[in-house]
C-alpha positions as YAML, in Angstrom:
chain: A
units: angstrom
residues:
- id: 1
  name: UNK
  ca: [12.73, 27.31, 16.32]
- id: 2
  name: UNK
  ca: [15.82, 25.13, 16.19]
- id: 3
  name: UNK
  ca: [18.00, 23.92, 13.38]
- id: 4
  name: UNK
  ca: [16.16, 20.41, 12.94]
- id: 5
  name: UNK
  ca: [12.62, 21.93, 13.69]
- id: 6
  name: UNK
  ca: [12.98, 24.23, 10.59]
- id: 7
  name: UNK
  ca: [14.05, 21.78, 8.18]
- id: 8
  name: UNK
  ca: [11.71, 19.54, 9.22]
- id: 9
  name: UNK
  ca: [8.99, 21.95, 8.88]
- id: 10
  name: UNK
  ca: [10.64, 23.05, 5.10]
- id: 11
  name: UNK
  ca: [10.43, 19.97, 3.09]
- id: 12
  name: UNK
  ca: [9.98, 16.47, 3.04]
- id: 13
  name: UNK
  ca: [13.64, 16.31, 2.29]
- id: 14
  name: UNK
  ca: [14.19, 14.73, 6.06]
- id: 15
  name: UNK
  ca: [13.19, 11.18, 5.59]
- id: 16
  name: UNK
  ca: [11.94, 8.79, 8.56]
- id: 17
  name: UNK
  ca: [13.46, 5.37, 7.42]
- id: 18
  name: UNK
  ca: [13.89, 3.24, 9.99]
- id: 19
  name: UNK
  ca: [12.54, 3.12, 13.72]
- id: 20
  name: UNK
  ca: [14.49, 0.81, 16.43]
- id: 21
  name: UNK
  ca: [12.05, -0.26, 18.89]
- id: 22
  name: UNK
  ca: [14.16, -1.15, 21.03]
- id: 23
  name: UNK
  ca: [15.75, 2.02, 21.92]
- id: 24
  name: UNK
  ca: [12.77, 3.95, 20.35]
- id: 25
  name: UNK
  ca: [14.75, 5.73, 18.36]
- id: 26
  name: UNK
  ca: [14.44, 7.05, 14.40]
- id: 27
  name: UNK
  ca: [16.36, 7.46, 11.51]
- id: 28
  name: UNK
  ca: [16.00, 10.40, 9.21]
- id: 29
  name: UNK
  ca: [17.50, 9.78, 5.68]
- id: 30
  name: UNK
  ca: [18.71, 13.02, 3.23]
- id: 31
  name: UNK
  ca: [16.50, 12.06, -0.15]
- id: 32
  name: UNK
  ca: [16.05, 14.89, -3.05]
- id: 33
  name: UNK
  ca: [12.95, 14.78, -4.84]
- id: 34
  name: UNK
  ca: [14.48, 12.59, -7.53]
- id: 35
  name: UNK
  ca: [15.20, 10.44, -5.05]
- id: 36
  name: UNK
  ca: [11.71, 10.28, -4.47]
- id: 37
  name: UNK
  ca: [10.57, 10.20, -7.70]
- id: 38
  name: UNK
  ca: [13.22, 7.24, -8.86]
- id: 39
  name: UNK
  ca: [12.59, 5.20, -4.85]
- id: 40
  name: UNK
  ca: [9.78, 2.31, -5.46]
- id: 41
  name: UNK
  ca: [10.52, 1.05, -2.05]
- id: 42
  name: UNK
  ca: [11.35, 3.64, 0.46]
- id: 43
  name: UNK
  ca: [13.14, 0.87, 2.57]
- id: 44
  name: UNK
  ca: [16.67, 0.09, 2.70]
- id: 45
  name: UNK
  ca: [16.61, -0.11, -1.18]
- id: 46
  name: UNK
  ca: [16.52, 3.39, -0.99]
- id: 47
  name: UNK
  ca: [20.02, 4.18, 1.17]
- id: 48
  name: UNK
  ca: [23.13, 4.39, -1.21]
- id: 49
  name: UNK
  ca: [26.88, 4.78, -0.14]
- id: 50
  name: UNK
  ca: [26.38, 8.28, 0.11]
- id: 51
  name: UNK
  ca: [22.88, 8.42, 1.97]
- id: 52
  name: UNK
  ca: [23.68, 10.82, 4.81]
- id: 53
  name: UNK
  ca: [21.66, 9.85, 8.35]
- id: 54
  name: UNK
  ca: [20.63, 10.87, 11.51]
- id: 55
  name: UNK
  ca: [19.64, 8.90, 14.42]
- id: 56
  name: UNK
  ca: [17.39, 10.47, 17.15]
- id: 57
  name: UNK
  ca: [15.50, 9.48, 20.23]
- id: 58
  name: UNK
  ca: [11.41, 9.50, 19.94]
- id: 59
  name: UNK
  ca: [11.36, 12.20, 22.19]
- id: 60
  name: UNK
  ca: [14.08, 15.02, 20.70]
- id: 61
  name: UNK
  ca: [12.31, 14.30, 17.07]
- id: 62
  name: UNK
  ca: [8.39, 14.60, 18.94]
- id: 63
  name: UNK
  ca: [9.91, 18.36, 20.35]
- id: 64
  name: UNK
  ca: [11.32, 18.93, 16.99]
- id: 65
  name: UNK
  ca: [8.10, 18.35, 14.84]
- id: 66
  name: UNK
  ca: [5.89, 19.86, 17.40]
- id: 67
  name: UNK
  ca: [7.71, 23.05, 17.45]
- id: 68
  name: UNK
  ca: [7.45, 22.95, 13.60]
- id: 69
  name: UNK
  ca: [3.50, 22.81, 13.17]
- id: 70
  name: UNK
  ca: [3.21, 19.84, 11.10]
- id: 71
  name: UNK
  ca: [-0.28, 18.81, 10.43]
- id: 72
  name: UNK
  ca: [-1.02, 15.30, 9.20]
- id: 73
  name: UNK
  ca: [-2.72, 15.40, 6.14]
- id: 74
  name: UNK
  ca: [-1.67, 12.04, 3.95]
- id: 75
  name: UNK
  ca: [-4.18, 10.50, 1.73]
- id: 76
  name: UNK
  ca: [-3.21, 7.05, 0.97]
- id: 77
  name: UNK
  ca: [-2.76, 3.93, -1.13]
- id: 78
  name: UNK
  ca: [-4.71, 0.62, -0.14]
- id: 79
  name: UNK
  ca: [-3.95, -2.69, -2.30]
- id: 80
  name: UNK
  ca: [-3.58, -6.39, -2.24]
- id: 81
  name: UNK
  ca: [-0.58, -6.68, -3.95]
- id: 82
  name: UNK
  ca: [0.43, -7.61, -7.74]
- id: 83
  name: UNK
  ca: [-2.09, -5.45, -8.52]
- id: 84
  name: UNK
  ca: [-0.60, -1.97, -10.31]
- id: 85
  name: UNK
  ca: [-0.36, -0.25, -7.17]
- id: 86
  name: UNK
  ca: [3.20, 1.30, -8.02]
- id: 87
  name: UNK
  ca: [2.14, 2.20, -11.76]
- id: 88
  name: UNK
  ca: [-0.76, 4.18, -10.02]
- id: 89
  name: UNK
  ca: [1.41, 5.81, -8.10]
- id: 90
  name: UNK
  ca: [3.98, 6.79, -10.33]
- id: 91
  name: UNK
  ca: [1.08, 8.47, -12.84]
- id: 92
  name: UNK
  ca: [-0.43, 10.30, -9.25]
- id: 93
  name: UNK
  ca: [3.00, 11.15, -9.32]
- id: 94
  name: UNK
  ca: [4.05, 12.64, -12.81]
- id: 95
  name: UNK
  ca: [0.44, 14.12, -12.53]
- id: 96
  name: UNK
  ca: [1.93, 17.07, -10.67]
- id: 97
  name: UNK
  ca: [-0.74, 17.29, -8.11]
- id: 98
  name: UNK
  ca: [0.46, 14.37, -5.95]
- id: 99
  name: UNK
  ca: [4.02, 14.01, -4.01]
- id: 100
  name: UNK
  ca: [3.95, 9.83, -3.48]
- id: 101
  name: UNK
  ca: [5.66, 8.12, -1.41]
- id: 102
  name: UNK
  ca: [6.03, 4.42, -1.79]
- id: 103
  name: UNK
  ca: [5.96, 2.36, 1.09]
- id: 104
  name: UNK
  ca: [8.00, 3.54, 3.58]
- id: 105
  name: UNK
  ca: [9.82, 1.10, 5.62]
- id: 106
  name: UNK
  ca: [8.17, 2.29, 9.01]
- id: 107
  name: UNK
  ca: [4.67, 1.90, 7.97]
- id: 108
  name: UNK
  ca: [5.44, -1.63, 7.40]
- id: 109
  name: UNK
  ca: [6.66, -2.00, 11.40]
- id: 110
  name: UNK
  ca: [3.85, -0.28, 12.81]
- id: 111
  name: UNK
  ca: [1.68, -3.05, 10.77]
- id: 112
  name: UNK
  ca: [3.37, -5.72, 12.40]
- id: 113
  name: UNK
  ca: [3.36, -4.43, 15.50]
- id: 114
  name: UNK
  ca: [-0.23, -4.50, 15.48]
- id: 115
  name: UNK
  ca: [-0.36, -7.63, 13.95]
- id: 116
  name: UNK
  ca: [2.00, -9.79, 15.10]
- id: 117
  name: UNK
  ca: [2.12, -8.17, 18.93]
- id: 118
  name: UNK
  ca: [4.98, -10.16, 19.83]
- id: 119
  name: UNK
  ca: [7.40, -8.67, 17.83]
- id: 120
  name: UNK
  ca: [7.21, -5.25, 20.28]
- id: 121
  name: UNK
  ca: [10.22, -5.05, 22.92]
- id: 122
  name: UNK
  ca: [7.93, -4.36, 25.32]
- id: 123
  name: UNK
  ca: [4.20, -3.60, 25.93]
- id: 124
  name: UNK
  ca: [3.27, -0.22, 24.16]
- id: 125
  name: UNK
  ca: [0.01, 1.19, 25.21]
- id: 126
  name: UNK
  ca: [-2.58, 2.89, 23.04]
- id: 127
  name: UNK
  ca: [-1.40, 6.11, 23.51]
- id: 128
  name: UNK
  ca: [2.41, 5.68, 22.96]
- id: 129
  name: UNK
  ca: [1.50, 3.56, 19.68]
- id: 130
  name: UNK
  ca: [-0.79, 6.68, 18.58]
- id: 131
  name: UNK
  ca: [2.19, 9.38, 19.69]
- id: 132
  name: UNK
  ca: [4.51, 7.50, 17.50]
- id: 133
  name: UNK
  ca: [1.90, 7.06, 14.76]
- id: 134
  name: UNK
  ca: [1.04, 10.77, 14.55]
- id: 135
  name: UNK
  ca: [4.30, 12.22, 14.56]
- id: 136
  name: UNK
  ca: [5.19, 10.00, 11.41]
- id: 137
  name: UNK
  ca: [1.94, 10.73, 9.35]
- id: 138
  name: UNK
  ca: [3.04, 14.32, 10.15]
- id: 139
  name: UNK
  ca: [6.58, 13.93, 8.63]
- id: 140
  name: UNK
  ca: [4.85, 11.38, 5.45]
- id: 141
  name: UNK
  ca: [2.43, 14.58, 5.08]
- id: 142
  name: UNK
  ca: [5.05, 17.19, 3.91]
- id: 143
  name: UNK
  ca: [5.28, 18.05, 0.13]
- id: 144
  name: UNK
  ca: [8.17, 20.27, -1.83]
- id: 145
  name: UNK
  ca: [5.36, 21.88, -3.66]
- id: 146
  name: UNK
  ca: [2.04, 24.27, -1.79]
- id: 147
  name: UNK
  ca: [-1.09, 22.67, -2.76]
- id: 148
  name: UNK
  ca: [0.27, 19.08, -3.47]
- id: 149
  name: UNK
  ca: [-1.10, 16.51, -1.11]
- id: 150
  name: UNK
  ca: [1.01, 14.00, 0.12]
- id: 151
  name: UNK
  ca: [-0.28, 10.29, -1.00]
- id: 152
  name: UNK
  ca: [1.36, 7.39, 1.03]
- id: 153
  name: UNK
  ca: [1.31, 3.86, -1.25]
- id: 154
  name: UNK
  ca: [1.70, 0.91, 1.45]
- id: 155
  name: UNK
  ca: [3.05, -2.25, 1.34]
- id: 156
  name: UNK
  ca: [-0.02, -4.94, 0.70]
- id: 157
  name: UNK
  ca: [0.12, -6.22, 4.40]
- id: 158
  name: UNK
  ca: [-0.43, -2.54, 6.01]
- id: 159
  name: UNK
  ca: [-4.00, -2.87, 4.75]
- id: 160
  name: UNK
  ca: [-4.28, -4.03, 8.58]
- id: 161
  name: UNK
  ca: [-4.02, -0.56, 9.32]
- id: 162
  name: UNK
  ca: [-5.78, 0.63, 6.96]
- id: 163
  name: UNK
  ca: [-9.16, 1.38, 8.72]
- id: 164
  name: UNK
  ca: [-7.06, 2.81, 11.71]
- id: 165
  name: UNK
  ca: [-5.79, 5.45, 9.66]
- id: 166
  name: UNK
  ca: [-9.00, 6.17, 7.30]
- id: 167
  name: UNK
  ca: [-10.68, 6.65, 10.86]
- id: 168
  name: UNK
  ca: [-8.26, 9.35, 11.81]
- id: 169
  name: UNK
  ca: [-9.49, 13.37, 12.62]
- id: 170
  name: UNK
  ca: [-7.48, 14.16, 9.42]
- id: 171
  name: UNK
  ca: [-10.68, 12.69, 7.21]
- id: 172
  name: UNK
  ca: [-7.45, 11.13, 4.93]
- id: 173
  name: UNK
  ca: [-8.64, 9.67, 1.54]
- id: 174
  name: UNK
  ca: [-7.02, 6.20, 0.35]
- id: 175
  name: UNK
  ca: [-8.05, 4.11, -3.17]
- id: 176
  name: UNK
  ca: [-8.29, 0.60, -2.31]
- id: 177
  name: UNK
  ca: [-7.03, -1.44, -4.99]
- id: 178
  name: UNK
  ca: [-7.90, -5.03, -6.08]
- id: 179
  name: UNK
  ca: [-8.81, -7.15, -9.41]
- id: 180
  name: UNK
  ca: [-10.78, -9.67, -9.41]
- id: 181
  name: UNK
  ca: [-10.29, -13.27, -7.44]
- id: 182
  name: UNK
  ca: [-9.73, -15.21, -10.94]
- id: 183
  name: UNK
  ca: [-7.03, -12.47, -12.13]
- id: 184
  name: UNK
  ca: [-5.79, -12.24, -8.94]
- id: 185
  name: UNK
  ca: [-4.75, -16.16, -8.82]
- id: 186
  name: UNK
  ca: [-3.98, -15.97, -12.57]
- id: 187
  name: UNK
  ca: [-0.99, -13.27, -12.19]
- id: 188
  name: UNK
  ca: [0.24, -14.96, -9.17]
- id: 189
  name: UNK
  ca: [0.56, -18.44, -10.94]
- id: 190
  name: UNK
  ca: [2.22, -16.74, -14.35]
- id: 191
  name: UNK
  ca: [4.82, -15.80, -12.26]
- id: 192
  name: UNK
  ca: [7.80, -17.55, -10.92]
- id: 193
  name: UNK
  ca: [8.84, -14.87, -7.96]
- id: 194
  name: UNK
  ca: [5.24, -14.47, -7.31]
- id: 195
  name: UNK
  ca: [4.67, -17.61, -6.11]
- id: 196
  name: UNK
  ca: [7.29, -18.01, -4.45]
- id: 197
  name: UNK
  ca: [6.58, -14.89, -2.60]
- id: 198
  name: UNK
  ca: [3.07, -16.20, -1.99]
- id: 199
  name: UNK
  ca: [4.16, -19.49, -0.57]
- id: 200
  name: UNK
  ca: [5.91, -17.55, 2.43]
- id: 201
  name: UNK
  ca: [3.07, -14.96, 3.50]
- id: 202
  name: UNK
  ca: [0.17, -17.33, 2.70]
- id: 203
  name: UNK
  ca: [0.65, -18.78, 6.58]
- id: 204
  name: UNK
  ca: [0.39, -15.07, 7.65]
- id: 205
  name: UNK
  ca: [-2.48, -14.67, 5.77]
- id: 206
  name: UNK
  ca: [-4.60, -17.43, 6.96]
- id: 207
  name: UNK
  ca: [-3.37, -16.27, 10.60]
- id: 208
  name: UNK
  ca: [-4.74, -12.25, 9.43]
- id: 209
  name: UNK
  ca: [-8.22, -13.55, 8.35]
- id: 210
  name: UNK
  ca: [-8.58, -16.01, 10.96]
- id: 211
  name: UNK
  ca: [-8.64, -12.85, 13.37]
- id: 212
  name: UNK
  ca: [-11.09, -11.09, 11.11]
- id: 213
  name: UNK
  ca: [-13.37, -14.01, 10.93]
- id: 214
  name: UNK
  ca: [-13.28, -14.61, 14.44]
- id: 215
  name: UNK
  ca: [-12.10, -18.46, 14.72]
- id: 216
  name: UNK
  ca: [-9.54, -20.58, 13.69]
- id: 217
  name: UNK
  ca: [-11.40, -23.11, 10.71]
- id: 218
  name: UNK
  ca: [-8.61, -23.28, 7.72]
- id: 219
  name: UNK
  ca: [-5.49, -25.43, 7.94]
- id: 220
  name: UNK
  ca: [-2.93, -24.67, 5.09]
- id: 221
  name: UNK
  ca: [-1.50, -28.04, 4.67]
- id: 222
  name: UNK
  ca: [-5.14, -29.34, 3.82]
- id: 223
  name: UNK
  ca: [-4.74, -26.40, 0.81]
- id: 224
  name: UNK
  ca: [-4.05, -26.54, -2.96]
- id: 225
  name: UNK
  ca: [-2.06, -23.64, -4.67]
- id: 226
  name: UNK
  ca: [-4.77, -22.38, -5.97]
- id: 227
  name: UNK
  ca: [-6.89, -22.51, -2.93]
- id: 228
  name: UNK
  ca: [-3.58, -21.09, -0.87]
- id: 229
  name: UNK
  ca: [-3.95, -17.67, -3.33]
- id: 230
  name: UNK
  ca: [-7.80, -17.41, -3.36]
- id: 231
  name: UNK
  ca: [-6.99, -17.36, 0.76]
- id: 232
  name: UNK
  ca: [-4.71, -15.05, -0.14]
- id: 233
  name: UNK
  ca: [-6.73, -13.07, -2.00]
- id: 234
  name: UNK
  ca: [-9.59, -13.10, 0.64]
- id: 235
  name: UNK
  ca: [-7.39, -11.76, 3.61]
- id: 236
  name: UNK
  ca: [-6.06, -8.96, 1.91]
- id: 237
  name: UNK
  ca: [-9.36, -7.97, 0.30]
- id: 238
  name: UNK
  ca: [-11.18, -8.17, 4.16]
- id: 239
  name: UNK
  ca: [-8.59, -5.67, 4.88]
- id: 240
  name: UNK
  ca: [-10.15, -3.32, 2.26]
- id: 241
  name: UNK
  ca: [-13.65, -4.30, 3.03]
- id: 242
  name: UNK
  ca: [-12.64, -3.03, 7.08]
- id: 243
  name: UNK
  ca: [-11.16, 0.41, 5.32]
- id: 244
  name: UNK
  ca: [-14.32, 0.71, 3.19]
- id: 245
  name: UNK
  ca: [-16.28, 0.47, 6.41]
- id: 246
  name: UNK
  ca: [-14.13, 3.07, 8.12]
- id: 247
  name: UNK
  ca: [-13.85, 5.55, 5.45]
- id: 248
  name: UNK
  ca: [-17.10, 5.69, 3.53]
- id: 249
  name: UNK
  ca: [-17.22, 7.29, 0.20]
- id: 250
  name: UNK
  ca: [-13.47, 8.49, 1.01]
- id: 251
  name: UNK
  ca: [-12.15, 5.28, -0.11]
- id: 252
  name: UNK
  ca: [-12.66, 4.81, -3.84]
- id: 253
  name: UNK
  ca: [-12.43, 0.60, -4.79]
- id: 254
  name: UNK
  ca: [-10.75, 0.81, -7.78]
- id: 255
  name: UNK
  ca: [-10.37, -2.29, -10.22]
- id: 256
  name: UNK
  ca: [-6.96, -2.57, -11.75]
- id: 257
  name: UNK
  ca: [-8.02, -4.55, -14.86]
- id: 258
  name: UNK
  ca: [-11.23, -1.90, -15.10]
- id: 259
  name: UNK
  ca: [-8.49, 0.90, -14.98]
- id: 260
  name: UNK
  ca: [-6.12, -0.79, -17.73]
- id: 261
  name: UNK
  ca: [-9.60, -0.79, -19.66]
- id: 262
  name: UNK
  ca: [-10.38, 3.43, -19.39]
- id: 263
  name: UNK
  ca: [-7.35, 4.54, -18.26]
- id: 264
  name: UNK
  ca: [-8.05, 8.33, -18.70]
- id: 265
  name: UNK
  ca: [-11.37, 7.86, -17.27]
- id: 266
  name: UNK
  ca: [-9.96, 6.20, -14.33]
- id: 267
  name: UNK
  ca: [-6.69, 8.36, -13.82]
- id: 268
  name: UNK
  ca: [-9.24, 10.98, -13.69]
- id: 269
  name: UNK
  ca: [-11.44, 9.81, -11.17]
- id: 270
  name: UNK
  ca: [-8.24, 9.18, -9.06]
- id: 271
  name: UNK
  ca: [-7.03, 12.71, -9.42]
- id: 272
  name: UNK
  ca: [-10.13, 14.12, -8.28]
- id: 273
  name: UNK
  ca: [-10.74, 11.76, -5.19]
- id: 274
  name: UNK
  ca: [-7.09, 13.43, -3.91]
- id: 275
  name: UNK
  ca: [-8.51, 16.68, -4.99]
- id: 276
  name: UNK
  ca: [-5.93, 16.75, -7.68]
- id: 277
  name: UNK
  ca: [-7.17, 19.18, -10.70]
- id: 278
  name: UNK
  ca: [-5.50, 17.84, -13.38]
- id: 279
  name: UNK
  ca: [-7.06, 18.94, -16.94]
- id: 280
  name: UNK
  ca: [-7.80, 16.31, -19.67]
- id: 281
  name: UNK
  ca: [-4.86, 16.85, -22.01]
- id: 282
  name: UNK
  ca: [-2.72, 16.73, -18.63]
- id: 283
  name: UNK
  ca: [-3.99, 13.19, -17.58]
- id: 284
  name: UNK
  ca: [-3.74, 11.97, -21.14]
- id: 285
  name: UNK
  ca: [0.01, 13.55, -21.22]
- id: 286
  name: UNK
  ca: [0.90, 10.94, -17.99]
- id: 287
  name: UNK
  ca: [-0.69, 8.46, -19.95]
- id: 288
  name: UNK
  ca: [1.43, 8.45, -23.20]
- id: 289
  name: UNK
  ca: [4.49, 8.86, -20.82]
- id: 290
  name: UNK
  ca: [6.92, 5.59, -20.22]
- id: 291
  name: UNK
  ca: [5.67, 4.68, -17.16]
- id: 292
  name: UNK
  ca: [2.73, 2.92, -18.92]
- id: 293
  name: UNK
  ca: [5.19, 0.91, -21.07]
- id: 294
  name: UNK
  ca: [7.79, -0.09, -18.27]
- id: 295
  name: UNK
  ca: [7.71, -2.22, -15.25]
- id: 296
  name: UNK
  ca: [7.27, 0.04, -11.96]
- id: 297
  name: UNK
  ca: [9.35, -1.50, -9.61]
- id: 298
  name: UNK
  ca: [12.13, -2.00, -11.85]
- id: 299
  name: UNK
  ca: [11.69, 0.90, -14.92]
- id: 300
  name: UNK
  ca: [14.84, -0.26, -16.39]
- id: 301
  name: UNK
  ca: [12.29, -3.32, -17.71]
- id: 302
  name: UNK
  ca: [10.00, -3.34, -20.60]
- id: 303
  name: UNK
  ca: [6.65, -3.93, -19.29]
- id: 304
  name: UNK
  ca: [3.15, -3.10, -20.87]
- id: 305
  name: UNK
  ca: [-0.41, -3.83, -20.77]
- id: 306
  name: UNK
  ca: [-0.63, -6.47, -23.85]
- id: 307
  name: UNK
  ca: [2.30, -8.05, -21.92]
- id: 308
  name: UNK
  ca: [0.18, -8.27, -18.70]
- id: 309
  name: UNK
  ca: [-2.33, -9.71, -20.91]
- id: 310
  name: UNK
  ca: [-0.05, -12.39, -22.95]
- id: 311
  name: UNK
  ca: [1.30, -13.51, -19.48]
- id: 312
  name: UNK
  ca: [-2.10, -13.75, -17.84]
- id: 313
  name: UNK
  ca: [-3.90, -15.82, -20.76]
- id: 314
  name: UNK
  ca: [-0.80, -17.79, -20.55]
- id: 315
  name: UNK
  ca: [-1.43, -18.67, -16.81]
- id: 316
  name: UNK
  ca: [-4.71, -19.43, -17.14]
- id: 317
  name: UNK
  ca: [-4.43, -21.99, -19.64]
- id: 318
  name: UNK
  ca: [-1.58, -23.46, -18.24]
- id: 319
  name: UNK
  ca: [-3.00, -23.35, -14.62]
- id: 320
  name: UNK
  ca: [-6.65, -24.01, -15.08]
- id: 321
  name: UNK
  ca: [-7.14, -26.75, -12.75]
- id: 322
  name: UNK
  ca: [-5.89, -24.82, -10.13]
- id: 323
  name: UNK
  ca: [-7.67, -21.31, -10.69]
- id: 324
  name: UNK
  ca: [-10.74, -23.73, -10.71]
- id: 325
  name: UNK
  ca: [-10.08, -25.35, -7.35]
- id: 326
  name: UNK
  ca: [-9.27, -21.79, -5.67]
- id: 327
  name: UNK
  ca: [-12.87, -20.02, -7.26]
- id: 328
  name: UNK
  ca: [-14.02, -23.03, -6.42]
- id: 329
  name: UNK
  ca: [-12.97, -22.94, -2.00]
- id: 330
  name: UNK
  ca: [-13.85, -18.68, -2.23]
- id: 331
  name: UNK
  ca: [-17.50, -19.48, -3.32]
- id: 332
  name: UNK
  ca: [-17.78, -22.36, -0.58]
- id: 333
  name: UNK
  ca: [-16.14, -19.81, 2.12]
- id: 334
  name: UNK
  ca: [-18.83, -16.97, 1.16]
- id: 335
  name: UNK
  ca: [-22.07, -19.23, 1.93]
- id: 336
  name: UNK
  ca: [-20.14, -20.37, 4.93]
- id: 337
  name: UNK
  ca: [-18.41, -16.53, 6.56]
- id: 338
  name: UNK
  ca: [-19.85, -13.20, 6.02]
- id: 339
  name: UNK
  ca: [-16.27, -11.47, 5.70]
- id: 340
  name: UNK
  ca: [-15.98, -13.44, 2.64]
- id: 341
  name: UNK
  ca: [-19.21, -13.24, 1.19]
- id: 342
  name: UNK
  ca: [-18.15, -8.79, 1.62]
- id: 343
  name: UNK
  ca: [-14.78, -9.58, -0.28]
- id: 344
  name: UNK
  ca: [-16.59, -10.52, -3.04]
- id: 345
  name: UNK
  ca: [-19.48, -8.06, -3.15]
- id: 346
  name: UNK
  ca: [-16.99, -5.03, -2.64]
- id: 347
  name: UNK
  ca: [-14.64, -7.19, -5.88]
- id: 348
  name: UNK
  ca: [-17.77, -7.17, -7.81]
- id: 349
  name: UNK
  ca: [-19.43, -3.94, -6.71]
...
């Protein structure tokens, strides 16, 4: 076995950061497992000064990880975004069970690539896009501890992948995550960057569920804010609704404002959908760590429940009008398009 093969096959500590598709190449990254445990974004807010790298062809990395045995076996992390995803997996995390990795730059490519085709360099065929796929679930599926499983938190958009990978030999498991349509627009409008954020992928959105629903029948400009995030909200839940379909009763809907509610009930449940056997007193330890009381993508911020709360009843009385209009355009959608009418079945479920 050579040099690269065996510390491939040791540890995770060989990270796949960025792919060139251009000259199909990849980048491994050094990380520890703090800098796993500290990373929120496993993208290129993960490289410091000192980040040491190492750039090789598909092919030399395929020979590598083939001599080395890797198996894919990544359970995984489904959500619509601004909905706790991070928190959940930083208490998978601190669990001791679960080695999570959050959204690595790559899987966010391979996304695009599938849904915006024109972004490939050249035509890839099924079986190159599944070569490449494999070999990177293989290298996302290592752990630095036996008996951990490896549990992959994506970036909202990869949801478009989502029943792709739940359909794959491996059996993986995923929670899809999601609050309701009304808290959903709610924490979007109580929050400056949020809406601003929504504003740029709501286009992509409509574009996403458009293909799901088979025709072309929304145009944005017609749109109010509110109507703009319940579309929002309905293209990234049809994602889910595709992954439940794929995966069966190995994706577990989970409701983010049902898990703030009974969060050692739910933390519970979550651990024992990734086979993680984590004992009462152990879930309730995660729970009265800091990670409950701090912001996840930023833990240098206060951040806690009541203040979710505070901020939410804040946005609803200052943005009732437009909450109203967007309830108002998902319930008109659902008697109209069946993919709807799902969203909010699985949202209610």
């Amino acid at each position: 076995m050579d040099a690269l093969a065996s510390s491939l096959e040791r540890s995770p500590e060989l990270f796949p950061h960025t792919w060139d598709l251009r000259s199909d190449a990849v980048t491994l990254i050094r990380l520890t497992r703090a800098d796993y445990e500290k990373a929120s974004f496993l993208d290129e807010r993960v490289l410091k000064p000192h980040t040491l790298t190492r750039t090789l062809p598909f092919g030399p990395l395929a020979a590598s990880v083939a001599t080395g045995k890797l198996e894919e076996r990544s359970d995984f992390i489904f959500h619509i975004g601004h909905v706790g995803s991070t928190l959940l997996s930083r208490l998978l995390d601190a669990g001791g069970g679960v080695f999570a990795l959050r959204e690595p730059a790559i899987l966010r490519t391979l996304a695009r690539m599938r849904s915006d085709p024109e972004l490939q360099p050249r035509v890839w065929d099924g079986a190159e896009f599944e070569a490449r796929l494999s070999l990177l679930l293989k290298l996302w599926s290592r752990t630095f501890e036996p008996g951990q499983s490896a549990v992959i938190k994506a970036t909202s958009f990869v949801s478009e992948l989502a029943a792709q990978l739940l359909a794959r030999p491996s059996d993986p498991k995923a929670v899809l995550l999601f609050v309701q349509p009304e808290s959903y627009i709610a924490t979007i409008l109580g929050g400056a960057n949020a809406r601003q954020e929504a504003k740029l992928l709501t286009d992509g959105r409509l574009k996403r569920l458009h293909r799901r629903n088979g025709r072309e029948v929304w145009r944005l400009a017609s749109f109010s804010e509110g109507e703009g995030l319940a579309l929002s909200w309905a293209a990234e839940m049809s994602a889910l609704v595709d992954a439940q379909r794929a995966a069966g009763a190995r994706a577990l809907p989970l409701d983010f404002d049902r898990f703030l509610e009974s969060p050692q009930e739910k933390l519970s449940t979550v651990l024992r959908h990734f086979d993680s056997d984590a004992s009462t007193d152990a879930v309730a330890r995660v729970l009265a760590s800091p990670h409950m009381q701090r912001y996840s993508k930023a833990p240098e911020h206060a951040y806690s429940p009541e203040l979710r709360r505070e901020i939410l009843d804040d946005a609803r009385k200052a943005h009732a009008a437009e909450i109203a209009k967007g309830l108002a355009w998902l319930e008109r959608a659902a008697n109209e398009f069946p993919i709807i009418a799902e969203c909010l079945a699985m949202s209610s479920r």
